[in-house]
N, C-alpha and C positions, 0 to 999 in steps of 0.2 A: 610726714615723718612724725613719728610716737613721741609724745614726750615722757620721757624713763623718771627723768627725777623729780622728784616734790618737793614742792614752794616751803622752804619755812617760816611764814611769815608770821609776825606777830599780831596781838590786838594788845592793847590797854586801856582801861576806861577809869575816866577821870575820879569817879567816885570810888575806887576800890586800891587806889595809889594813896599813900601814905601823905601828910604834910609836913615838914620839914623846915625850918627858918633857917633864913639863908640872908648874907648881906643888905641884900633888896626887899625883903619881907619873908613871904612864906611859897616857899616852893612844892608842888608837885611833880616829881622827877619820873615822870612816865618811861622814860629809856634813861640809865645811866651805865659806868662804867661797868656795873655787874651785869649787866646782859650781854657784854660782849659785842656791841654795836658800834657803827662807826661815827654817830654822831649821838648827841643825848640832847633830848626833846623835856621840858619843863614847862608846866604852865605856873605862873609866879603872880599873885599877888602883891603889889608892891605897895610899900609901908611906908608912912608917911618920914619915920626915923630912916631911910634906908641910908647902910652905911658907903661912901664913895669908898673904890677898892680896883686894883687890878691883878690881873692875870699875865702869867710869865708866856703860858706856854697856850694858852684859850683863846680863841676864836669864837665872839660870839653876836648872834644876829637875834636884836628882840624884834617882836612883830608886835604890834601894837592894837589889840583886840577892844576893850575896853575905855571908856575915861578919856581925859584928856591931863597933859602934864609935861614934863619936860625931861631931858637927860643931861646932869653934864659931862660932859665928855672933856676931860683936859681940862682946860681954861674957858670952853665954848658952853654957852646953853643953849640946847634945842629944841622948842617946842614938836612934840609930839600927838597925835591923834589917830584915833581907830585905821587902820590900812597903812600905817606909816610902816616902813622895817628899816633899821637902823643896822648896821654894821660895826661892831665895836674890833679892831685888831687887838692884839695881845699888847700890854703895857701902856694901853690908854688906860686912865684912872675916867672911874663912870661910878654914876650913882642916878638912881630914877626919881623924879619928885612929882610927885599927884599920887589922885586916887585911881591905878593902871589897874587892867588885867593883860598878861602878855605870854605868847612862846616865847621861852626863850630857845634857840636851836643853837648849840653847842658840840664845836668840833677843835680837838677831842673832846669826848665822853667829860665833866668835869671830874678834876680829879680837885679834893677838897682841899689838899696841899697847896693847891695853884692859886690860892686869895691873899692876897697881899694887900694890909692897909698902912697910909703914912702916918696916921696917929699912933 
């Protein structure tokens, strides 16, 4: 059987994506809500000041490339390192601490409205 229709698939490469500061440091937002995708893909830098913060309506999983460091998550600290991926759900408060590199994979797309801090 033929196949009629064509793949629309993307590419994006890390060096030609813009950087952006974001809670956690500096983000590369390789997929976000402008492209009309179902998840948004970020590789993040995280900053020694990263602000803790959450999200109402975000789902988001870091994967933990780089560094070694920890997350808190709520009232909990978790040591984290290269191969780890953490799951954050919607309205845990999280903040990253070390020197990371990380995807972060975001469903939905973020939208910037969605960050909320208690300070």
């Amino acid at each position: 059987m033929p196949h009629t229709q064509r793949r629309q698939y993307q590419v994006r490469r890390l060096a030609s994506t813009p950087a952006v500061d974001c809670p956690c440091g500096v983000a590369r937002r390789m997929f976000s809500r402008d492209d009309d995708t179902l998840l948004g893909v970020h590789r993040v830098t995280i900053a020694a000041d990263a602000r803790k913060h959450y999200h109402k309506d975000t789902t988001e999983y870091y994967i933990i490339l780089e560094g070694e460091g920890e997350l808190e998550l709520d009232e909990d600290v978790v040591p984290v390192k290269p191969g780890d991926v953490v799951m954050i759900p919607p309205y845990t408060r999280h903040a990253a601490r070390g020197a990371l590199e990380i995807i972060n994979v975001v469903y939905p797309p973020l939208d910037p409205s969605d960050e909320y801090f208690d300070e």
